[in-house]
TIFI-222880 format. One line per 4 residues: number of its first residue (from 1); their letters; for each residue y negated, x, z negated of C-alpha. Coordinates in Angstrom, 3 decimals. Example, Ala and Ser with C-alpha at 12.3 -4.5 7.8 and 13.67 -1.06 7.14 Angstrom:
BEGIN
1	as	4.500/12.300/-7.800  1.060/13.670/-7.140 .
This chain:
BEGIN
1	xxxx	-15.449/27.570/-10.536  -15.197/26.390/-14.303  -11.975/24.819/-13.895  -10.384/27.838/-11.577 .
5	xxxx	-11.292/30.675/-14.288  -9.886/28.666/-17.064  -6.711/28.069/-15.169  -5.985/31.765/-13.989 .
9	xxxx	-7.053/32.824/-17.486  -4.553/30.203/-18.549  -1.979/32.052/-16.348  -2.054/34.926/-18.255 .
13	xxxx	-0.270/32.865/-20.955  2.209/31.377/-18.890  4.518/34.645/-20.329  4.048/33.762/-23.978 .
17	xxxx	4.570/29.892/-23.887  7.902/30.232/-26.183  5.324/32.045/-28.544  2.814/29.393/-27.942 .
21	xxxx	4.651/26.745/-28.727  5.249/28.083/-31.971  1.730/28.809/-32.860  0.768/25.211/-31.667 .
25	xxxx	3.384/23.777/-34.077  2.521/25.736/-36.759  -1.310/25.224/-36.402  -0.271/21.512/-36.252 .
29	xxxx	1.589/21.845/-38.965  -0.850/23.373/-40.883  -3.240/20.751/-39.986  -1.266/17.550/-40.981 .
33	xxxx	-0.450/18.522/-44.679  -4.445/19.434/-44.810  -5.015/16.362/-43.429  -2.832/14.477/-46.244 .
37	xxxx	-4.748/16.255/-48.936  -7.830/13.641/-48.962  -5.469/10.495/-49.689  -3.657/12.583/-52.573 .
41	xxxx	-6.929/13.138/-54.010  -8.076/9.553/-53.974  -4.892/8.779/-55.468  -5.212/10.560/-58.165 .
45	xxxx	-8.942/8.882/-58.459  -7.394/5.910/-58.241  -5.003/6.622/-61.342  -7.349/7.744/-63.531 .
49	xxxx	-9.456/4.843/-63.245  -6.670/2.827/-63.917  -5.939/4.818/-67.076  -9.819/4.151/-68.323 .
53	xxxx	-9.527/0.219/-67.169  -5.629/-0.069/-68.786  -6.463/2.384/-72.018  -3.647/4.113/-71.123 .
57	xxxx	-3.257/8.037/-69.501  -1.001/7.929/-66.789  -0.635/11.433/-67.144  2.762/11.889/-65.516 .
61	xxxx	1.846/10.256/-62.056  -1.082/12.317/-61.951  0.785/15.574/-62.529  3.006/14.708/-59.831 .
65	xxxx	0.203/13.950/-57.473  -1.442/16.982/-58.263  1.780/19.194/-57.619  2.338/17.601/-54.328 .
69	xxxx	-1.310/18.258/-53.581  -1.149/22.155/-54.628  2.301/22.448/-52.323  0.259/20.468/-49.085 .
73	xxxx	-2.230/22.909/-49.697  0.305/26.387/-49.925  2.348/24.872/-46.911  -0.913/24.274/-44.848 .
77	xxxx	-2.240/27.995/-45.673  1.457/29.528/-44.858  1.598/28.479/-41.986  -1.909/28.588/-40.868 .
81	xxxx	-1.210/32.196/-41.481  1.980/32.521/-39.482  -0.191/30.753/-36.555  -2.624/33.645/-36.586 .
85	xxxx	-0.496/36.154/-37.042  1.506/35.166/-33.666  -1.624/34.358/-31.726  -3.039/37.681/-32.539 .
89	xxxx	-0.149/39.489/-31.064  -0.404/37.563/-28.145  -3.977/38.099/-27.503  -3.743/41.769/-27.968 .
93	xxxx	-0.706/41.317/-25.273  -2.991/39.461/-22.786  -6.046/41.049/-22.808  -3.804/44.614/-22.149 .
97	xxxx	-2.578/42.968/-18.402  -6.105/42.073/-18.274  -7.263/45.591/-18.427  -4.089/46.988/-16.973 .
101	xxxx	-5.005/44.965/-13.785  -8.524/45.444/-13.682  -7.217/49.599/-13.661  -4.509/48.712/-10.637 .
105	xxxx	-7.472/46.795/-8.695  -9.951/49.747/-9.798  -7.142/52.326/-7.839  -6.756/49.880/-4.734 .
109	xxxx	-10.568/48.899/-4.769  -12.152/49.653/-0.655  -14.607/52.785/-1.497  -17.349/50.807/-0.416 .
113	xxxx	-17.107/48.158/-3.345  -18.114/51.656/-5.659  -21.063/52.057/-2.939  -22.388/48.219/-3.595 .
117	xxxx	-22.183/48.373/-7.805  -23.094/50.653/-10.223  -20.706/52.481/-12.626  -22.325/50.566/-15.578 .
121	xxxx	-21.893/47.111/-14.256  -17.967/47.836/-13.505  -18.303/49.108/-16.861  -19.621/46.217/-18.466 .
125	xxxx	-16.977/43.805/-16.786  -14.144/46.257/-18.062  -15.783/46.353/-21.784  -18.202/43.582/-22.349 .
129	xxxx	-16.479/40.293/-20.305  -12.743/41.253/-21.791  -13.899/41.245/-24.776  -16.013/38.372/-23.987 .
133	xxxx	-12.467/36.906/-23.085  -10.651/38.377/-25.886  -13.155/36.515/-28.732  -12.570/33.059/-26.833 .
137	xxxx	-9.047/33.442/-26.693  -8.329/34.488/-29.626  -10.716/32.396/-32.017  -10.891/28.961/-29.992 .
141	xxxx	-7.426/28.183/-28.281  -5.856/27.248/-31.479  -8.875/25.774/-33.196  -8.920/23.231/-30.011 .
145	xxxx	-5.460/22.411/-30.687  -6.122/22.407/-34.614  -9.523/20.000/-34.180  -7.616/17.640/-31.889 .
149	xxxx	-4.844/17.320/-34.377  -7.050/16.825/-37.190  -9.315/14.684/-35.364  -5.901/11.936/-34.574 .
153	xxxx	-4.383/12.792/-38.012  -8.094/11.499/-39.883  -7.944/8.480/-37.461  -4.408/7.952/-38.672 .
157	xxxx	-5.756/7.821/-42.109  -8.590/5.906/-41.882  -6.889/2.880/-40.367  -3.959/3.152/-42.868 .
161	xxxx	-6.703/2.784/-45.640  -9.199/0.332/-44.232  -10.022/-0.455/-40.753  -12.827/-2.047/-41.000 .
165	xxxx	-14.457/0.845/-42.802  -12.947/2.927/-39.779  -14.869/1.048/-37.185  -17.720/3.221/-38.847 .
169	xxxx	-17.147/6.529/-37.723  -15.074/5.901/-34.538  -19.049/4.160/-33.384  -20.628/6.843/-34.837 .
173	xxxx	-18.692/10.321/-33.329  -18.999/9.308/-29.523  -22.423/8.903/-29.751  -23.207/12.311/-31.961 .
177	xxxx	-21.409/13.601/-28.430  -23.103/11.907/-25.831  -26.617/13.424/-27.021  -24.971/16.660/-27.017 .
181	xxxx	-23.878/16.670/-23.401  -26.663/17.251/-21.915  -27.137/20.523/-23.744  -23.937/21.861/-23.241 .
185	xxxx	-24.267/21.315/-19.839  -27.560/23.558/-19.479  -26.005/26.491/-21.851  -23.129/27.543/-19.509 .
189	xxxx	-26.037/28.506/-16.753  -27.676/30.437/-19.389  -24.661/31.971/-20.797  -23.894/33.406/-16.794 .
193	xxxx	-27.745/35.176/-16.304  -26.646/36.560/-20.125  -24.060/38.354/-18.680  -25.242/39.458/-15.444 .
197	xxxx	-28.344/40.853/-16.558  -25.785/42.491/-19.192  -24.486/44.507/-16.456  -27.992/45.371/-14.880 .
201	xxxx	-28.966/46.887/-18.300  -25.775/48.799/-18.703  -25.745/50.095/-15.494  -29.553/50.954/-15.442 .
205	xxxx	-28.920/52.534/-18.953  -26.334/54.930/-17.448  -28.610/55.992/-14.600  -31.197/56.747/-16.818 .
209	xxxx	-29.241/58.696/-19.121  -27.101/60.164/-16.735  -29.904/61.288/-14.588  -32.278/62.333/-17.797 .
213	xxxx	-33.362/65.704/-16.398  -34.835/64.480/-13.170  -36.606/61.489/-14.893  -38.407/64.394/-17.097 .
217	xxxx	-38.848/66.468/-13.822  -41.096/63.768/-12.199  -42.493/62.351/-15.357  -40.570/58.945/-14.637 .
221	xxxx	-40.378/58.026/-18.766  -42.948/55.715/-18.782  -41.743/53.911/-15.647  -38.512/54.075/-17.373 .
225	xxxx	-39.571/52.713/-20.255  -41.376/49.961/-18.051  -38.179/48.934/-16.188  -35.910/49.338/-19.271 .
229	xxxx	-38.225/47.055/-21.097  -38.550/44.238/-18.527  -34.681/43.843/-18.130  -34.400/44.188/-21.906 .
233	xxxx	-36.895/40.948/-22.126  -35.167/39.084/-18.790  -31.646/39.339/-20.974  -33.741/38.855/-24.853 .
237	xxxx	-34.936/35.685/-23.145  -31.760/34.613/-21.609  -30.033/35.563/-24.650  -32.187/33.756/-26.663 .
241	xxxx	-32.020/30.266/-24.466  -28.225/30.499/-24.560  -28.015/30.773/-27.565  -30.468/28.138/-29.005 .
245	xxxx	-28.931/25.724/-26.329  -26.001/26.490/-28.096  -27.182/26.289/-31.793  -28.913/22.841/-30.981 .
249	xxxx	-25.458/21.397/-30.163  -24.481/21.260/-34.047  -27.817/20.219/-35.836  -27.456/17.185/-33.397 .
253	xxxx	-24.066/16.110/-34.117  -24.572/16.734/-37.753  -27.524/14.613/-37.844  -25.770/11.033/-35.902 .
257	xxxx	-22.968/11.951/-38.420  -25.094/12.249/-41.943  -26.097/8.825/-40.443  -22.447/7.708/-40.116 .
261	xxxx	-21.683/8.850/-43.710  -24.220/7.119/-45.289  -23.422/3.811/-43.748  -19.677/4.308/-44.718 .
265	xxxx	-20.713/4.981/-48.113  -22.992/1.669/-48.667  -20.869/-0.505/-47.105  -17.369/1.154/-48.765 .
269	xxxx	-19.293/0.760/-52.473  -19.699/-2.986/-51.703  -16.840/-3.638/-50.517  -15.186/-1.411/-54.173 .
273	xxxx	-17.704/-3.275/-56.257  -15.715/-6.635/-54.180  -12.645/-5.814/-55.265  -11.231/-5.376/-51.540 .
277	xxxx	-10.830/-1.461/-51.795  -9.705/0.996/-54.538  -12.188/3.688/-55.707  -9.711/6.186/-54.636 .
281	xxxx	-9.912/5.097/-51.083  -13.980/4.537/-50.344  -13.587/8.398/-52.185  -11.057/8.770/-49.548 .
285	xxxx	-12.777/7.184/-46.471  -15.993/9.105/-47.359  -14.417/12.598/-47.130  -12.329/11.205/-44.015 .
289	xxxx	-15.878/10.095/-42.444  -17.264/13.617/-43.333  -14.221/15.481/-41.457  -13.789/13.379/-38.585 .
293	xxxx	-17.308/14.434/-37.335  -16.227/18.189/-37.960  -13.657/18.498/-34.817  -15.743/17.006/-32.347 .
297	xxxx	-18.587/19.051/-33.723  -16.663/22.152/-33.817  -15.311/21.033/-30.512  -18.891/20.843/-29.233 .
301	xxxx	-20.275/24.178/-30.599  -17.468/26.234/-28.767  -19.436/24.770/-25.664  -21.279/28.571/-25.941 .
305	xxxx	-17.870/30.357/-26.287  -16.362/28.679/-23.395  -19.895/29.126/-21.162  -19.797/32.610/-22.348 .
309	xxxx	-16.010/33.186/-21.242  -16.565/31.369/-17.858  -19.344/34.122/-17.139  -16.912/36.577/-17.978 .
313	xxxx	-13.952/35.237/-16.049  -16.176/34.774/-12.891  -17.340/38.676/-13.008  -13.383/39.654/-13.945 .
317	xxxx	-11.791/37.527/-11.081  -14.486/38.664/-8.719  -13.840/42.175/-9.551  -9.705/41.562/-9.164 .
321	xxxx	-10.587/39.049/-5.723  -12.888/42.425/-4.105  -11.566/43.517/-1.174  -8.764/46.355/-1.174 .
325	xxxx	-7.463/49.112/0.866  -4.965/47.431/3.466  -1.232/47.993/1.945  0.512/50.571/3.315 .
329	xxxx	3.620/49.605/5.759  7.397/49.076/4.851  9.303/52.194/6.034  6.583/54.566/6.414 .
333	xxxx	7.092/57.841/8.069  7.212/61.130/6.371  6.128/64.003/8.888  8.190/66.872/9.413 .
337	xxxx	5.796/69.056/10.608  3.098/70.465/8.267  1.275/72.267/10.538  -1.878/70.651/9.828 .
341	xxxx	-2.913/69.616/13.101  -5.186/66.414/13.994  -6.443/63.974/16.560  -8.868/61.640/17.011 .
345	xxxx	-7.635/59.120/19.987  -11.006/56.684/21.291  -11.480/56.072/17.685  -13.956/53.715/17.109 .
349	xxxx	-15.378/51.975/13.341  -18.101/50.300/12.207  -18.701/49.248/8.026  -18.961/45.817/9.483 .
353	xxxx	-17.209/44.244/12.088  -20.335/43.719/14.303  -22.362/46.978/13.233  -19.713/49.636/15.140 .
357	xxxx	-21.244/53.308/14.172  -18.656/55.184/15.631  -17.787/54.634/19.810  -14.914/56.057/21.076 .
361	xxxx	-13.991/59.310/19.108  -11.519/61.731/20.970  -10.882/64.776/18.901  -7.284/67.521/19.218 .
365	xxxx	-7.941/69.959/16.524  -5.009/72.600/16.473  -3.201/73.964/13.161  -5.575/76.438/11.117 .
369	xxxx	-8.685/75.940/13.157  -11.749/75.952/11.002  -13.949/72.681/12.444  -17.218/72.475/11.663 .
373	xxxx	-19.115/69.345/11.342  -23.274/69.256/11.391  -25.886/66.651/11.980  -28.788/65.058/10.411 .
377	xxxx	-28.244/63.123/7.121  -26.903/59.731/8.063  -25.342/61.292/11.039  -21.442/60.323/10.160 .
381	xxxx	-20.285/63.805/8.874  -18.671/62.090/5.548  -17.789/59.099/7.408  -15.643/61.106/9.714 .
385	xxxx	-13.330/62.979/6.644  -13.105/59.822/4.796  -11.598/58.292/8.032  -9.616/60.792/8.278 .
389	xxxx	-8.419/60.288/5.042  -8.236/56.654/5.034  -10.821/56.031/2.434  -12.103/53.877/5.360 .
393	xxxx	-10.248/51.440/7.731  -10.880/52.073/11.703  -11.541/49.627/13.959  -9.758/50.723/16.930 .
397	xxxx	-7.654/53.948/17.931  -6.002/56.053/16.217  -5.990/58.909/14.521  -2.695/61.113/13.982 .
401	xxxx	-2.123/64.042/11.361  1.439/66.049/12.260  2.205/64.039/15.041  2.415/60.090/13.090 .
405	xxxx	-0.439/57.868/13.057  -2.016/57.816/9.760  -1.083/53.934/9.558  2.214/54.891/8.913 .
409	xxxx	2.130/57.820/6.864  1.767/56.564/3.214  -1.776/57.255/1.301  0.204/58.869/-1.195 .
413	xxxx	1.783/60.732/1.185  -1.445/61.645/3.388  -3.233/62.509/0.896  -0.823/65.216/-0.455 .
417	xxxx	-1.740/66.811/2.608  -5.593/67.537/1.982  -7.532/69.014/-0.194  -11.268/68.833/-1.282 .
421	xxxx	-14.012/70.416/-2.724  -17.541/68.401/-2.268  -20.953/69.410/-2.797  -21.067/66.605/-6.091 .
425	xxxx	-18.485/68.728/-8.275  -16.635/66.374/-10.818  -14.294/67.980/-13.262  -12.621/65.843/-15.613 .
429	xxxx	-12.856/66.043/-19.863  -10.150/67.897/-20.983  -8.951/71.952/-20.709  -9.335/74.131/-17.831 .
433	xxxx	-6.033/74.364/-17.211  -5.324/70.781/-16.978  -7.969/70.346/-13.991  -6.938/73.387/-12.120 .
437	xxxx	-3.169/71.835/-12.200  -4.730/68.150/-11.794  -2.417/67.615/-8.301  0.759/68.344/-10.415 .
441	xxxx	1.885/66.957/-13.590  2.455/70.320/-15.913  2.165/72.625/-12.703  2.963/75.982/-13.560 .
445	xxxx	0.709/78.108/-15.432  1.037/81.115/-13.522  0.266/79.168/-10.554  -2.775/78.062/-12.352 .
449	xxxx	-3.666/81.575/-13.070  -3.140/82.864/-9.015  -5.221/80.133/-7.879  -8.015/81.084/-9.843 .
453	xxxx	-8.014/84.800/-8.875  -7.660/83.503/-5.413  -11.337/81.498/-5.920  -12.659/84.204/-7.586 .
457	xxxx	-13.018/81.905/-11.021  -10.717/83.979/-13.332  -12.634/86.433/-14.325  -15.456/83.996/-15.579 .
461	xxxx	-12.604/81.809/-17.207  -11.259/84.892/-19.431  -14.717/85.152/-20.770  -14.915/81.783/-21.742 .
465	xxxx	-14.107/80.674/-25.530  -10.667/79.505/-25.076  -9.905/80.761/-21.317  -7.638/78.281/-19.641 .
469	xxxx	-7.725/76.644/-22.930  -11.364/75.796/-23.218  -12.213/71.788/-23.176  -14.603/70.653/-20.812 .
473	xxxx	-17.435/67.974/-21.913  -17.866/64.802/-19.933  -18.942/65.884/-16.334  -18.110/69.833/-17.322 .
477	xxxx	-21.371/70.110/-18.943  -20.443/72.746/-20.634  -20.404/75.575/-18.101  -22.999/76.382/-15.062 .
481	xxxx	-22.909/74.875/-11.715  -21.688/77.848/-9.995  -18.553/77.820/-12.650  -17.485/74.271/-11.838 .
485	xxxx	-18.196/74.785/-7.742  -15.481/77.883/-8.487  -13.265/75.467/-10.512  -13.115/72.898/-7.653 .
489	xxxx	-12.164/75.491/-5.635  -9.622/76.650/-7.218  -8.204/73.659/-8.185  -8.094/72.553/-4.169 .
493	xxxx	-6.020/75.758/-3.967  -3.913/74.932/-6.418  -2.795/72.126/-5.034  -1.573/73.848/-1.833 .
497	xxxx	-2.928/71.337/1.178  -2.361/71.891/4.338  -5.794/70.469/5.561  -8.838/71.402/3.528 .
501	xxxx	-11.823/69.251/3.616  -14.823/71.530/2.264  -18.967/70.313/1.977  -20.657/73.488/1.251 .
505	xxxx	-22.128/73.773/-2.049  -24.035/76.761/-1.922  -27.093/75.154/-3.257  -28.779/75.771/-6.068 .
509	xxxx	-27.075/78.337/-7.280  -27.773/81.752/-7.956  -27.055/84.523/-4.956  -23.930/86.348/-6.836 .
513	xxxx	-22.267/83.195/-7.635  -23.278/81.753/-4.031  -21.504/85.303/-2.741  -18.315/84.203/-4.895 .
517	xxxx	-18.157/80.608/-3.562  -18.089/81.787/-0.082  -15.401/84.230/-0.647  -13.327/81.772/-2.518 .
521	xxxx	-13.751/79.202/0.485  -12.974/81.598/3.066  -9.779/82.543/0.666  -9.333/78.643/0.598 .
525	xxxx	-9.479/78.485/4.149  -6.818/81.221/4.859  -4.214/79.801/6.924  -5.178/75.961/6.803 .
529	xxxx	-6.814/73.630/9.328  -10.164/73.085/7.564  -12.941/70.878/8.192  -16.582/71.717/6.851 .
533	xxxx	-19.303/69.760/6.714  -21.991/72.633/6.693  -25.561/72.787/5.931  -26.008/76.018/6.209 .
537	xxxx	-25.492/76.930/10.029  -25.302/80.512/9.459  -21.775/80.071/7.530  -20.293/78.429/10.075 .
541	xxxx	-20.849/80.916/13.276  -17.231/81.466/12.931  -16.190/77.835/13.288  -13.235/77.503/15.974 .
545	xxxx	-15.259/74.300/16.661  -18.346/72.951/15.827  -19.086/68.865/16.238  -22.868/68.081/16.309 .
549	xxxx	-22.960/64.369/14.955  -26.075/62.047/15.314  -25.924/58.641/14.977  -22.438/58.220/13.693 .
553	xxxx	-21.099/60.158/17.244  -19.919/63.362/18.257  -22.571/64.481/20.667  -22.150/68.331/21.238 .
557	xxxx	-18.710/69.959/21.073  -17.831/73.754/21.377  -18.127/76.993/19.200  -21.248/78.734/18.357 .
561	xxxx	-21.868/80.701/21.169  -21.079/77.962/23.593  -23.554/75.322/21.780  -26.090/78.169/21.959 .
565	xxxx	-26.177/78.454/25.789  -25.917/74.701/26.102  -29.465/74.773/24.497  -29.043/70.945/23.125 .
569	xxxx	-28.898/69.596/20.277  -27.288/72.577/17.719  -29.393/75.046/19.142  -32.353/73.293/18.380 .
573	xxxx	-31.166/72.910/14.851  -30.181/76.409/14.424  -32.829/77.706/15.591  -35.054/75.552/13.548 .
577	xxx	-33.325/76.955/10.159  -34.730/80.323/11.186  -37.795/79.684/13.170 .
């Protein structure tokens, strides 16, 4: 899995390898004349103990080696700087079609991948793992190019001054990374707990929060506290063995090295005091010694980066490899009618393949009939609108909206066609106005306006700091329960659907505003095929058609009054919510 997440994340820079190129050469580039600078140095060592042993100053050769030595230094740190500059552009580039695909995938996700993972683990892969990605990228990539360079360009060196003394080091280096191997090796499996048990904190973190009213209700702190703390210790101590398996790596390699240097520098001072090197060169070798160990251990400490980053990548590319909503077809049909009709032909779907829940659905609901659906929880009421709606893939049948098979009407296009207003109100941060006119870019404000009169929300709204213009917190916080039940509503009538798609929300609300929302759903209702998933019996007497569900099946069909006299199912349930 290593080598697959390195390669796709390696595809992203497929697009930039003009740019690449560049900021390879110039790291390299960078690298060589910093490389140089060592045997300058020792030449200038080398001069001036000339000028002690010959009495005389060689001043002028050691002016011109020092001005070559300040240029190799300028021309290394100019273009070390134009390398950085380019690969910071091009990470900032990359990690925006990272994000910008993880947003396409988040649109084209199957619903049920938000049923299986919590809002702050998607979060955390979205936040946390790209810029997980973004550090690797962006710090190592070059440096790996830079270390390799320097690594050959030291070698280079070495044997042009004295390869025997090279033999040193070259010994040394493989065998400061052998005994690191082994702990590189264990740190990637560490580095992947780190980040899943990342995401189980943030996501726990957000329920908590999120939910903070109900903990207090039922005096869940301390078992809060409890769970918070034993995930916080799972990911302190997984944390804490990545990272030591990570810091171990360096004190390792810096210890076989020291031993490396020492040996170069006993055996180069004999062979000086000999007469078979120049000062300058042992002063040379020694510093070459000392930075040939540096890329390998540099090399060898990005081992927690890289684990780190292959964590990341696994959670991103799982998240963009999920499962999505089945494309829609070429030449899909627009339907000419807008009647709103629907029907359900032997319909039959199951979650999985070999758990069917629904057998066999036959529904014909006419244009403007008001359909009720009731049932036990679990029974399939949701299940049946979020068919209908495509959220969900059937497994057989087919069910056709205005005459065409949903399959080939586009979602876009289907969609257009309903509206919604759940029992879970979510309103969006920003003004009034902009959610009532959400299903339109810069819909009309009058429209706006009618649409609130028509759900019975305008009053409220004109009494509000702002009116239309008022901001709305994070989850509409900001107003009552009621207020944002009304909003919903009148947003849904805003948009102008021809099928409405209503779960009463009637609950826990006061009896005035619970007045209001039923005449701005009846408003809503005026003239469209609606379907409501009721809870309350008594609002739905009136139903043109009322489906008792059990089981993820239709098993009673017929109005009130013709469910009553059956004496199954519905009656018993009515009669049970005012026994």
């Amino acid at each position: 899995m290593n080598k697959s997440v390195f390669k796709r994340l390696l595809g992203y820079l497929k697009a930039y390898r003009l740019r690449l190129f560049f900021v390879f050469l110039f790291a390299s580039i960078s690298t060589i004349f910093t490389v140089m600078a060592p045997f300058i140095i020792g030449k200038v060592t080398t001069t001036l103990f000339a000028s002690i042993k010959d009495g005389i100053f060689y001043w002028e050769t050691i002016l011109w080696l020092l001005a070559i030595l300040v240029c190799l230094y300028l021309i290394s740190q100019l273009f070390s700087f134009l390398q950085g500059f380019y690969m910071a552009k091009i990470t900032a580039n990359v990690m925006r079609e990272i994000r910008s695909d993880i947003d396409k995938k988040m649109h084209r996700l199957k619903l049920n991948y938000y049923d299986t993972h919590t809002h702050g683990d998607i979060l955390s892969i979205i936040t946390n793992d790209v810029d997980t990605i973004n550090n690797t990228v962006s710090q190592n990539l070059t440096s790996i190019v830079t270390q390799v360079i320097t690594a050959i360009g030291i070698l280079l060196m070495m044997l042009t001054i004295s390869p025997k003394l090279t033999l040193i080091p070259v010994i040394i280096v493989p065998l400061s990374l052998l005994s690191a191997a082994g702990v590189m090796k264990s740190g990637g499996r560490h580095y992947s707990k780190q980040q899943e048990l990342l995401g189980q904190l943030n996501g726990y973190i957000e329920e908590m929060y999120n939910g903070q009213q109900i903990v207090q209700s039922f005096n869940y702190q301390e078992r809060a506290k409890l769970k918070f703390y034993t995930l916080n210790e799972e990911l302190k101590s997984s944390s804490y063995k990545a990272e030591t398996t990570a810091g171990t790596v360096s004190p390792i390699t810096t210890l076989v090295n020291d031993i490396g240097y020492v040996l170069c520098a006993a055996i180069g001072c004999l062979r000086a005091i000999g007469g078979w090197i120049t000062v300058g060169n042992v002063q040379a070798m020694l510093e070459y010694t000392r930075r040939f160990a540096e890329p390998f251990s540099s090399l060898a400490g990005m081992a927690g980066s890289f684990g780190a980053a292959k964590a990341a990548g696994n959670r991103i590319f799982t998240l963009l490899d999920a499962e999505e909503e089945l494309p829609d077809i070429k030449n899909c049909v627009i339907p000419k009618d807008r009647s709103g009709s629907v029907t359900f032909q032997n319909v039959r779907f199951g979650y999985t393949p070999d758990h069917i829940l629904m057998e066999d659905v036959n529904l014909t609901i006419k244009s403007g009939q008001k359909v009720a659906i009731v049932g036990p929880t679990g029974a399939g009421k949701t299940t049946l609108v979020n068919l209908l709606m495509r959220f969900y893939e059937i497994n057989g049948g087919s069910i056709i909206v205005d005459g065409v098979d949903i399959h080939n009407i586009s979602r876009e296009e289907l969609r257009s066609r309903f509206g919604m207003v759940l029992q879970d109100t979510w309103l969006f941060e920003g003004t009034i106005a902009e959610n009532l006119g959400y299903a339109q870019e810069n819909m009309d404000k009058n429209k706006i306006i009618a649409s609130a009169k028509s759900a019975c929300a305008h009053d409220f709204i004109k009494t509000l700091p702002g009116g239309y213009n008022m901001m709305l917190t994070k989850g509409a916080e900001n107003i009552s329960q009621g207020e944002r039940q009304l909003l919903t509503i009148a947003r849904a009538i805003a948009s102008d659907p021809e099928i409405m798609i209503l779960d009463e929300a009637t609950s826990n609300v006061d009896t005035h505003t619970e007045v209001l929302i039923q005449k701005a759903m009846t408003q809503l209702m005026k003239g469209r095929t609606s379907f409501v998933i009721a809870h309350r019996l008594s609002t739905i007497r009136d139903a043109d058609m009322i489906l008792y569900m059990e089981d993820g099946n239709i098993k009673e069909i017929g109005n009130h009054d013709e469910l009553m006299n059956k004496n199954g199912k519905y009656a018993a349930l009515y009669n049970s919510q005012f026994s």
